[in-house]
C-alpha positions as CSV (number, residue, x, y, z in Angstrom):
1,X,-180.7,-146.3,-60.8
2,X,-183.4,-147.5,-58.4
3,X,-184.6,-150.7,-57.5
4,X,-188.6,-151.7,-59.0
5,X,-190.6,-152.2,-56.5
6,X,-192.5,-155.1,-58.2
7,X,-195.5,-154.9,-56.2
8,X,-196.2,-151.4,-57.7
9,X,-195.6,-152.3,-61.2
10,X,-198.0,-155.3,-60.8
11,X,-200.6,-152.7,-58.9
12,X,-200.5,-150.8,-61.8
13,X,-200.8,-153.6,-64.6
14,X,-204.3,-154.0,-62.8
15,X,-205.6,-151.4,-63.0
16,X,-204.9,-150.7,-66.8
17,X,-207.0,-148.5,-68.8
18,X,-207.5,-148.2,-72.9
19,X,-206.8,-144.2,-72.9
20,X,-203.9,-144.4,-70.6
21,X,-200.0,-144.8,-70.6
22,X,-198.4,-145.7,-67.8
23,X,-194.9,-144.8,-67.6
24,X,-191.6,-145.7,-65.0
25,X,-189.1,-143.6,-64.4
26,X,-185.9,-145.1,-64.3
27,X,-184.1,-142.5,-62.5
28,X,-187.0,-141.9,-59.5
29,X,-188.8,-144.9,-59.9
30,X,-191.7,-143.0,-60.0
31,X,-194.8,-144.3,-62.0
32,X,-196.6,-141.6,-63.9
33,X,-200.3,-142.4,-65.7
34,X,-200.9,-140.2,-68.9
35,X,-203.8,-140.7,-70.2
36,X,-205.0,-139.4,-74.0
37,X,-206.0,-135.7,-73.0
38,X,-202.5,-135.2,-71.3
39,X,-200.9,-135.7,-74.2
40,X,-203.5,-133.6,-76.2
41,X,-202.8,-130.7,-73.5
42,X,-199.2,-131.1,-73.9
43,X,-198.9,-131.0,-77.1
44,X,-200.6,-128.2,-77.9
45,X,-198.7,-125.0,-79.5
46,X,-200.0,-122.6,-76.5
47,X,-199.2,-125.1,-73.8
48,X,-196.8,-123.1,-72.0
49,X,-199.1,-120.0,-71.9
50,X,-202.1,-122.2,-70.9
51,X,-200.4,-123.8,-68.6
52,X,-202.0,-121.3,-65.6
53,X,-205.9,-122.1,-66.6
54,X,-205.4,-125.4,-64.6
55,X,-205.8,-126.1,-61.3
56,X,-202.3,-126.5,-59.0
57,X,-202.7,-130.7,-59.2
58,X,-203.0,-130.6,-62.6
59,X,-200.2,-127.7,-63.8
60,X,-197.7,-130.1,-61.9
61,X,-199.2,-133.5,-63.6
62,X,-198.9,-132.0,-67.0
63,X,-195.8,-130.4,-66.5
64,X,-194.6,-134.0,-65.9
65,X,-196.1,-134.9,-68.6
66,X,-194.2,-132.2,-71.0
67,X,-191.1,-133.5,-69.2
68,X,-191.4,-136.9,-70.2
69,X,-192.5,-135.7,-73.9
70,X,-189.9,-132.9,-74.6
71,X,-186.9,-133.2,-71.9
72,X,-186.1,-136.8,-70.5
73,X,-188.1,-139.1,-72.8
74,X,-185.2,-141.5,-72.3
75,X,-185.9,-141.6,-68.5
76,X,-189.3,-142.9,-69.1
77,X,-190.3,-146.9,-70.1
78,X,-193.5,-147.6,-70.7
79,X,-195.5,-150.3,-68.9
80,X,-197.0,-153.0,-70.6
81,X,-200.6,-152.3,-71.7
82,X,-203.9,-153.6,-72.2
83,X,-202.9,-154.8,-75.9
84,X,-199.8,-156.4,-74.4
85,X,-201.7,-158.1,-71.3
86,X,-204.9,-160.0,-72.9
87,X,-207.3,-161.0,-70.2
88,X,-208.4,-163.7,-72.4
89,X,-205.4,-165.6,-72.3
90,X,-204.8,-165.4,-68.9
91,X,-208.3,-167.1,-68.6
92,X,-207.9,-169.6,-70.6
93,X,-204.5,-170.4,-69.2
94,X,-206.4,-170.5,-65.6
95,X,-209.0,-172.8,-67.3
96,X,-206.0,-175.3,-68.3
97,X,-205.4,-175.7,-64.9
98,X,-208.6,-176.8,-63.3
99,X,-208.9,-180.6,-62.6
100,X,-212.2,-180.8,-62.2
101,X,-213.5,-181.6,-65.6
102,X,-217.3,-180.2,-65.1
103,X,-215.7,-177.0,-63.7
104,X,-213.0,-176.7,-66.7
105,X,-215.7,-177.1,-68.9
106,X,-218.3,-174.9,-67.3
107,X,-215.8,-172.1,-67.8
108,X,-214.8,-172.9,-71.2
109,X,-218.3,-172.4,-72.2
110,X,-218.4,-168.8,-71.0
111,X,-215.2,-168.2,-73.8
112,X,-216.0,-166.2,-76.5
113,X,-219.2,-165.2,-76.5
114,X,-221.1,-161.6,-75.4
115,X,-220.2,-161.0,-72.3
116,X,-217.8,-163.4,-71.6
117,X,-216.1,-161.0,-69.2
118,X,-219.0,-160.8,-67.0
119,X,-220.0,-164.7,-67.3
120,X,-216.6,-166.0,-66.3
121,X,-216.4,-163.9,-63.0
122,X,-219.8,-164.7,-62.6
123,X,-219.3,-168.6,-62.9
124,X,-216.1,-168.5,-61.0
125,X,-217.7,-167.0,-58.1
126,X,-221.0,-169.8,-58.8
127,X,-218.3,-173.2,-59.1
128,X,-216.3,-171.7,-55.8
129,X,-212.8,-170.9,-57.9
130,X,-213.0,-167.1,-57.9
131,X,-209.9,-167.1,-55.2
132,X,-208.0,-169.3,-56.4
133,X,-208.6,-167.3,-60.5
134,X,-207.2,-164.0,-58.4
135,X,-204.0,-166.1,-57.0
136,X,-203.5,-167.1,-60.6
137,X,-203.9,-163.7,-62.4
138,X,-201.8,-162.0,-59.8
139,X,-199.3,-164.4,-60.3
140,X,-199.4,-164.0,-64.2
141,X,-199.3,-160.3,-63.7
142,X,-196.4,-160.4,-61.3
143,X,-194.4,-162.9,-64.6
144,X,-195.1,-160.1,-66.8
145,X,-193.4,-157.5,-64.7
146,X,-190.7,-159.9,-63.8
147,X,-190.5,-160.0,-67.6
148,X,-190.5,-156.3,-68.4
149,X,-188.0,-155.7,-66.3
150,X,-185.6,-157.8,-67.4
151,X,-186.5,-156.5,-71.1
152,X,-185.4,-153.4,-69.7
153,X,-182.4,-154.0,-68.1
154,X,-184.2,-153.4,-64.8
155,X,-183.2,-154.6,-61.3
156,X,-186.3,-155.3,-59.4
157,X,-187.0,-156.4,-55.6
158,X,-190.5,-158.4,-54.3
């Protein structure tokens, strides 16, 4: 069994997506992203007659993606998604840590309201903290692969 490249794992965990899986394969240790109409494709009763209609990048995608549904689903762990990783409470964890009072609260306000996305990179960037919000998402997103692997009886390397 291969070694997890952490890094990749954390690469991936940012750049999550609602309509996408992403899985690891614990054999290769190769990361494969699947999003909603892969599966649809794949589980279609003609599949393996339609199979030709794609183009040559896709036919091989999907026929990874029939792999991992029909031949070595056992292979295949999934990667913590965007229900499992809140950006919320890696915010508010962030805000926890800021000394500065007027900046702690200056980023509180931007909680919970329309847009609050938007605001808190925006007033991060304004109060000067927007590097050192990065160093401390990373860092959370790097604990939670640390902490999938281990769920998964993974050996991993930095």
């Amino acid at each position: 069994m291969k070694k997890v490249e952490l890094h990749k794992i954390v690469d991936e965990l940012q750049m999550r997506f609602m309509d996408t899986t992403v899985y690891y394969n614990r054999i290769t240790g190769e990361i494969l992203n699947v999003n909603d109409d892969d599966f649809r494709i794949v589980e279609d009763d003609d599949f393996e007659n339609d199979i030709e209609k794609y183009p040559e990048w896709q036919k091989e995608h999907l026929k990874e993606v029939y792999n991992l549904m029909h031949e070595d689903i056992d292979n295949y762990i999934s990667l913590p998604n965007s229900f499992d990783i809140r950006d919320s409470d890696i915010m508010e964890d962030f805000i926890e840590t800021v000394k500065n009072e007027n900046k702690r609260q200056q980023l509180e306000n931007c909680m919970w309201q329309k847009g609050m996305y938007r605001k808190f990179k925006d007033k991060l960037l304004q109060i000067g903290l927007e590097e050192q919000y990065y160093k401390f998402y990373d860092e959370k997103l790097k604990e939670i692969a640390i902490k999938w692997c281990e769920e998964n009886n993974l050996e991993y390397e930095e």
